[in-house]
N, C-alpha and C positions, 0 to 999 in steps of 0.2 A: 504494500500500500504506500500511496503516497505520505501519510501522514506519518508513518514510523519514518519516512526516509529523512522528513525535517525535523525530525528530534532527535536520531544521534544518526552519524557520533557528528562533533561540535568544529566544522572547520573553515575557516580563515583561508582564503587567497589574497595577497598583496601584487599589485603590478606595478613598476616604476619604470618611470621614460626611460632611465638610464642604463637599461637592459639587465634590471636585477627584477629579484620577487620574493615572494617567498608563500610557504601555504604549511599551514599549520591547522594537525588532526589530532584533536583532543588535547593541546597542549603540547604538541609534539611538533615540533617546527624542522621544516624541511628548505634552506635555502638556496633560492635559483639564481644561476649567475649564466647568459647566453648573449649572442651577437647582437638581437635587439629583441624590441618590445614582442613582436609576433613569436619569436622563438620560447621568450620566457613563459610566456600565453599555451605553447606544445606542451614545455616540460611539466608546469601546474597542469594540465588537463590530465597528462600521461598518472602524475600520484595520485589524483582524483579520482580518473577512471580506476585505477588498481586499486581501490577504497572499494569502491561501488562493485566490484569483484569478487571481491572478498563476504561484502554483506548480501549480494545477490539482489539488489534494489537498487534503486537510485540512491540519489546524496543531494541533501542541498550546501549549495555553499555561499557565503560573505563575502563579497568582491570588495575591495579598496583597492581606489588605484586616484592620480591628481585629480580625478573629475568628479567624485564621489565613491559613495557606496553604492551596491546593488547585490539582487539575490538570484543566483541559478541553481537548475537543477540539472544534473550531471549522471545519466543513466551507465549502467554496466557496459552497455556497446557503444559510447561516447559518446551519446547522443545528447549536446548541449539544449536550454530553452529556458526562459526565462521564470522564476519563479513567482507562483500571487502570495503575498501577505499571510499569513496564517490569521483568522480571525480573531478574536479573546473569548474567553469562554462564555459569556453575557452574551456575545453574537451567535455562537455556535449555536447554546441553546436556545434562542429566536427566531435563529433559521429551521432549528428540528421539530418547530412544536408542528403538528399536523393542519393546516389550512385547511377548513370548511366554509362553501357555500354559505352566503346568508339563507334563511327559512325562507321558505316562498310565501308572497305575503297572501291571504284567505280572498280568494275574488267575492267581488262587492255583488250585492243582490241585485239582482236581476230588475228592472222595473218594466222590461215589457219582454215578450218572448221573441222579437223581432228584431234583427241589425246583430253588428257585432258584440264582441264582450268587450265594455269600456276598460280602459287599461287604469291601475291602482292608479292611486294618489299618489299614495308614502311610497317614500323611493327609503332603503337599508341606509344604517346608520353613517354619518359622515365617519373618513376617514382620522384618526388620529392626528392633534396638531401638529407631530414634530413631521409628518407624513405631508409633502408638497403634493397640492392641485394635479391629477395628471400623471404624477410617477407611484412606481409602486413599492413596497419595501423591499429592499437590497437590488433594485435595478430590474424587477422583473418589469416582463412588459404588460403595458395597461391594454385592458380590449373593453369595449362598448358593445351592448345588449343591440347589436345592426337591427332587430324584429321590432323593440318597442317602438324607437323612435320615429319611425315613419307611419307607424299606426295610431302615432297621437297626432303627429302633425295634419292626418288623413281627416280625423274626425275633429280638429279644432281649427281650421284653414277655410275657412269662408268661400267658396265654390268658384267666387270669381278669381279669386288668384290661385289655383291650383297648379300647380309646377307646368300640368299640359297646356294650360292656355296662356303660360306666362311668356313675350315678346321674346324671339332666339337674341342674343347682342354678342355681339364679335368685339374681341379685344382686339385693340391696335398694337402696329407691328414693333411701335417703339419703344412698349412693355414688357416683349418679347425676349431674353437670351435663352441660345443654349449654352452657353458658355457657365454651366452650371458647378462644376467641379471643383475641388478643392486644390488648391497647391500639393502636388507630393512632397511629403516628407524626407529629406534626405536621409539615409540612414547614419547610425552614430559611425564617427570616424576619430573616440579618442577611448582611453582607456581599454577596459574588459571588454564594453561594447563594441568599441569599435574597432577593437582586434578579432573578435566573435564575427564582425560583420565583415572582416577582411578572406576570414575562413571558411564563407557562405552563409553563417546564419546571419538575415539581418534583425538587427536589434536596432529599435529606437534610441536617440541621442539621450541622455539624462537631462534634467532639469537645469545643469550648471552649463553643461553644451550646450543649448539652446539660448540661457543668459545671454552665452557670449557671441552666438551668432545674431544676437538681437543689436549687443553693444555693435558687432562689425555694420552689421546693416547699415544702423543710425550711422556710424566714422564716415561710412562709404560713399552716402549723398553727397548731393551735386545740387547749389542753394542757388537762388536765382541772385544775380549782383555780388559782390564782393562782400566777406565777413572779417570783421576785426574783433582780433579777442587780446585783452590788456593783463596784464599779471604785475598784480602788485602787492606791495609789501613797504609802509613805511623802515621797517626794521633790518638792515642788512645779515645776510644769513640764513636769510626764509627759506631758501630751497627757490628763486625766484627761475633763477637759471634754466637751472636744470628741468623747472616745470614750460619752463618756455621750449625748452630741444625736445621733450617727450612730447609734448602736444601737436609740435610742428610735425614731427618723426612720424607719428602715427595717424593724421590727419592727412597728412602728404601720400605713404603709403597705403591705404587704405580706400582713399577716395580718387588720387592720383590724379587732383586741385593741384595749378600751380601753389605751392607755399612758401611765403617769405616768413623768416625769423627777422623781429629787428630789436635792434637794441636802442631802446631810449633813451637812456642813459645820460641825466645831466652832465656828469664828469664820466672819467672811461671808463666803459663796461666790461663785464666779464666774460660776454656770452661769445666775444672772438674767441678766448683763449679755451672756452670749452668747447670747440666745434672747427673744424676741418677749413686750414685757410688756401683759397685758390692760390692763381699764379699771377697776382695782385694784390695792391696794397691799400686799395681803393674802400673808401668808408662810405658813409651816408653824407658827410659835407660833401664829397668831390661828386653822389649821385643830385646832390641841390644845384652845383654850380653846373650840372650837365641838365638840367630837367627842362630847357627848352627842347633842347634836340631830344628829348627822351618823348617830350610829349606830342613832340610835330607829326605830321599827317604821314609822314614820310618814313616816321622810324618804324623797325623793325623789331621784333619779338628778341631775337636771340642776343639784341645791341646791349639787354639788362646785365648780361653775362660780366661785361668790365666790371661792375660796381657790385655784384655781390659776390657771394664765395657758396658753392656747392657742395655740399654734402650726400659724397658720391653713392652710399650703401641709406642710407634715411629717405634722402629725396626730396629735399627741402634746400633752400636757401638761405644764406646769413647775411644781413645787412649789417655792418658792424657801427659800432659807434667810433669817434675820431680817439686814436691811437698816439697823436704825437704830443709828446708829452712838453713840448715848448710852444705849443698853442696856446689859445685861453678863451677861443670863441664858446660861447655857450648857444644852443639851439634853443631858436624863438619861437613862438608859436606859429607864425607865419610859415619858418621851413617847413617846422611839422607840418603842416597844411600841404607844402608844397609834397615834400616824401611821399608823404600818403597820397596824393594827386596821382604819382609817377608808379605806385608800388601799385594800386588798381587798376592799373592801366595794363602791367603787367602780370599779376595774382591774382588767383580768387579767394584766398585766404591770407589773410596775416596776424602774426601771433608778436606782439608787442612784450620785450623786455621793457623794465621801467628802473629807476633810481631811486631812492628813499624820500625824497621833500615832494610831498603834496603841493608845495604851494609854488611849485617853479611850474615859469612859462609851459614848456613843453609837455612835462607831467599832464599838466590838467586841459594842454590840447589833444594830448592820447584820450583820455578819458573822452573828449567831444567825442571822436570816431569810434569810439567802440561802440561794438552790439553786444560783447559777452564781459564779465568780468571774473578773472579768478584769481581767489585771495590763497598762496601758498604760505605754511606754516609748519617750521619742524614743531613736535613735539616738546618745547622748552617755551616756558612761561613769557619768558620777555617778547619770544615771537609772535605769540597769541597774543599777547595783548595790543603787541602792535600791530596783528591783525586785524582786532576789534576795532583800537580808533581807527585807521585805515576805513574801515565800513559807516563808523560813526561820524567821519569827516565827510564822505559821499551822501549820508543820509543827509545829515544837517544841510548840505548844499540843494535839496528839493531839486526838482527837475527830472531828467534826463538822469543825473548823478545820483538822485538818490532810487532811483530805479533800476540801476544798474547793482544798486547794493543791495537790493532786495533781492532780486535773482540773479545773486553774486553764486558762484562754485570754490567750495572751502576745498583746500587738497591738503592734509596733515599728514607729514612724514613721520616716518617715527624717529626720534633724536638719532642722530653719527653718533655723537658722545659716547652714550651711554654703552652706544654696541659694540667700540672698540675693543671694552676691555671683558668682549664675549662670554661673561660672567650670568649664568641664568638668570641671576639675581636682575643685573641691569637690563636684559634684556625684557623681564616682564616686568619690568618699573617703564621700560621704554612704551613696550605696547598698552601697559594699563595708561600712560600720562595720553598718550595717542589717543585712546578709544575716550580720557576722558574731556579731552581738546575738542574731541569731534564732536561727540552728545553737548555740548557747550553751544556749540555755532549750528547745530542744527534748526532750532525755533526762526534762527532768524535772516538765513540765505536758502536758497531754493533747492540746493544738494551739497552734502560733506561727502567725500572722497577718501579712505586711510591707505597710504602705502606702506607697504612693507621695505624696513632697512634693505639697502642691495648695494656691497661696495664699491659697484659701478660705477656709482651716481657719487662719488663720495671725491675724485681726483681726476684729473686729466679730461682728454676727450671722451665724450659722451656719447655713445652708441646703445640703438636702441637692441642690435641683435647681443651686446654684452652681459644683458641685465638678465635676472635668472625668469624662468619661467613665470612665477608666481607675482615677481613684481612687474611683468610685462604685461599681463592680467589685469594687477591694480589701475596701469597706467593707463590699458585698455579701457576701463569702467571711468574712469576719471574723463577722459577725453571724448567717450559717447556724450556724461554730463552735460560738458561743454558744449557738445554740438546742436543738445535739445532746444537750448536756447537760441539757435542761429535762427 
C-alpha cells in the first residue's frame, strides 16, 4: 500500500548545484559526490530504488535542493512521481464517514387529479458555512438535479415567453474568440524537479521557480519612453555603488534596454573605479561640452561610445563622473539637464549614482528626472538613519519629491563589518540588524529588499556573474521592485 510506503522508513535527499548530494535512510547518510547536478540526481535514485527493493513497495522521499523542498514517490522499478500530502487525521476521518443522500422530501397532496405533480417547495438543508456556494467538500464535483429545474420553470413561465416562442438573436463576431487556451506551463528546469524533468518525467516548476520567473518577466519589459531610477543615500557607505552596477547589470541583461550607469556625483565618484574603464578617459563634462553634436539630427547611435565606458560581460554603460583631481568645476543643474537631454536620446534606461548633500544643484536636478527612487542601506545604524532623513527630506519637499519617497524601494545589505570576522555570532547579529532595518522602513516606502552578504560586492570590480547564486537572486527581487514602478 501506498500509505505504509510514506511512513517508513524516514529518508532525506539533498541536491546541490555544485555536483554534490546526499540522501539519508533512517538517519543513515549516504554522501554523493559526481560531474554534475543530473549525475548526483542517478546516484540518489540508484540508493533509493535499492531501498524500495529491499521493502518490496514504494518509498517516499524529502527532496531539498536551492529551490525548495518537495515530496516523491520512488517505486521498486524506478519508477519516479510526484507525491500528495498525506492528510491529518481530523481529515482522514471526514473523508471516511459514509455520504448519504438527503431523505426525499413527502410529495405534497394532490389538489386535482389532473396535470403534472407540482414539484416541492423545501429544497434539503443549506450546505455548511465553512463549505463555498458551488464547491463541494475536498474538491468533489458538484452536479444539479438537470429533471427539477426545467419542470418548475415549465409550470411557472407564463406561456408567452416560453423558450419556443422566444426571438433566435445571434451574437456578434466581435464577442467571439477561439483563442480560448491557456499558456503552457513550462516545465520545472531547477533542482529535483527539474533534473526529474531532464530524465523524462515532467514535473511542474515549485512555487520559488515561478517567483523568479515572474521577477524575470517584470526585468525583461520594454516601457514606453525612457526610465530614470536615482539611488540615494545622504550617508557615504550605503552600498550606493554597488546598488547602482546591480540594477544597471540586471536590467540591461534581462531586458536588453540600452543602459546607462551614471555617476552624479558632486565631487569624484566611485562608480568609475568599481566598473570596467574603456579605451578613454572621457567623463560626463567632456559628454556636456560634446552635446550639440551628440544631439544634432545628424549624429549617430554608436558616436555615445567616446564618452562612456562598456561593461563588456553586464551590458550596461558607465558615464563617469570628472576624474581630474586639479579641477574644481562643480555640475549645475542646467548640465544635468543637459546629460540627461543626451543620455535619452541614447538609452532607454538610466540608473543615477548620487553624492551625499541633498541640497546641491545637481542632486536635486536628478531627483527632477527621476521616475523610481531607491534608498540603499547596509545594515548599521548610522546608514539607516541616514536613510530615513534622506526620505524625510523628499517628503517635506511635497510635490513630485515627496512622491517619489512614498514609492521609494528600500534595499538593506547586510553589514561587510560584521561578516568579516565570519564569527556565527556576527553573522546572525548581521542578518537579525538586517531583517530589523527592513521591518522598520516597510510602513513607509512601497517595497524593502534584504540582500545577503557576498564578498563580491565588498572590493574591486563588480561583476554580476561573480556574486554567488543566492545573492544574485536577492538582487534579482530587488530590481523587478524597481521596475514595478516604471
Amino acid at each position: 500500500m501506498e500509505t505504509q510506503a510514506l511512513d517508513f522508513p524516514k529518508i532525506n535527499a539533498v541536491l546541490r548545484t555544485n555536483g554534490t548530494g546526499e540522501v539519508t535512510i533512517n538517519g543513515t547518510s549516504h554522501a554523493i559526490e559526481a560531474a554534475d547536478e543530473a549525475a548526483v540526481l542517478n546516484d540518489a535514485l540508484r540508493l533509493i530504488t535499492a531501498t524500495a527493493v529491499q521493502l518490496g513497495r514504494p518509498v517516499r522521499v524529502s527532496t531539498t535542493d536551492p529551490d525548495g523542498q518537495g515530496l516523491i514517490i520512488v517505486s521498486p522499478d524506478g519508477v519516479v512521481r510526484e507525491a500528495t500530502p498525506i492528510k491529518s487525521a481530523a481529515r482522514q476521518e471526514k473523508d471516511s464517514r459514509p455520504v448519504t443522500a438527503p431523505p426525499a422530501p413527502e410529495p405534497a397532496k394532490a389538489t386535482t387529479t389532473a396535470g403534472p405533480t407540482p414539484v416541492p417547495a423545501s429544497v434539503p438543508d443549506a450546505p455548511a458555512a465553512e463549505e463555498a456556494p458551488g464547491q463541494a467538500v475536498d474538491g468533489a464535483p458538484v452536479t444539479f438535479n438537470a429533471a427539477v429545474t426545467p419542470t418548475l420553470a415549465k409550470e411557472t413561465a407564463p406561456a408567452s415567453t416560453t423558450a419556443a416562442e422566444a426571438p433566435a438573436t445571434r451574437r456578434s463576431l466581435k464577442d467571439t474568440s477561439f483563442l480560448i487556451s491557456a499558456p503552457v506551463l513550462q516545465p520545472a528546469t531547477r533542482g529535483w524537479r527539474g533534473a526529474l524533468s531532464r530524465l523524462g518525467l515532467r514535473m511542474d516548476p515549485s512555487a520559488e521557480e515561478l517567483a523568479e520567473r515572474e521577477d524575470i518577466r517584470i526585468v525583461s519589459q520594454h516601457w514606453p519612453g525612457p526610465r530614470t531610477v536615482a539611488v540615494v543615500n545622504r550617508k557615504g557607505g550605503a552600498n550606493k555603488t554597488p546598488t547602482v552596477v546591480m540594477l544597471s547589470a540586471i536590467l540591461a541583461r534581462y531586458s536588453g534596454a540600452a543602459t546607462a550607469a551614471w555617476d552624479n556625483n558632486e565631487s569624484q565618484g566611485t562608480l568609475g573605479w568599481r566598473t570596467e574603464k574603456g579605451g578613454h578617459d572621457n567623463s560626463v563634462l567632456d559628454l556636456i561640452d560634446s552635446s550639440q553634436a551628440l544631439l544634432s539630427p545628424s549624429a549617430q547611435a554608436a558616436e555615445i561610445a567616446q564618452f562612456v565606458h562598456h561593461q563588456t560581460s553586464d551590458k550596461f554603460d558607465v558615464l563617469r563622473s570628472d576624474e581630474n583631481d586639479e579641477g574644481d568645476h562643480e555640475v549645475t543643474a542646467e548640465e544635468v539637464d543637459i546629460a540627461h537631454k543626451v543620455l535619452t536620446r541614447y538609452y532607454r534606461l538610466i540608473v543615477m549614482d548620487s553624492g551625499n548633500t541633498s541640497r546641491a544643484a545637481n542632486w536635486r536636478r536628478m531627483i527632477h528626472h527621476t521616475n523610481q527612487l531607491v534608498v540603499p542601506v547596509t545594515a548599521i545604524e548610522d546608514r539607516a538613519e541616514a536613510a530615513r532623513l534622506t526620505l524625510q527630506t523628499l517628503e517635506s519637499r511635497g510635490g513630485h519629491d515627496a512622491e517619489l519617497a512614498r514609492n521609494a524601494v528600500v534595499i538593506v545589505s547586510e553589514s561587510t563589518d560584521a561578516k568579516r570576522s565570519m564569527s556565527g555570532d556576527a553573522l546572525k547579529r548581521a542578518k537579525d540588524e538586517a531583517r530589523r532595518i527592513a521591518e522598520g522602513f516597510a510602513p513607509h516606502v512601497r517595497a524593502v529588499v534584504r540582500i545577503p552578504y557576498d564578498p563580491a560586492l565588498v572590493n574591486g570590480p563588480i561583476r554580476y556573474d561573480a556574486l554567488q547564486p543566492a545573492t544574485q537572486r536577492a538582487w534579482l527581487a530587488a530590481a523587478a521592485a524597481v521596475a514595478k514602478g516604471f
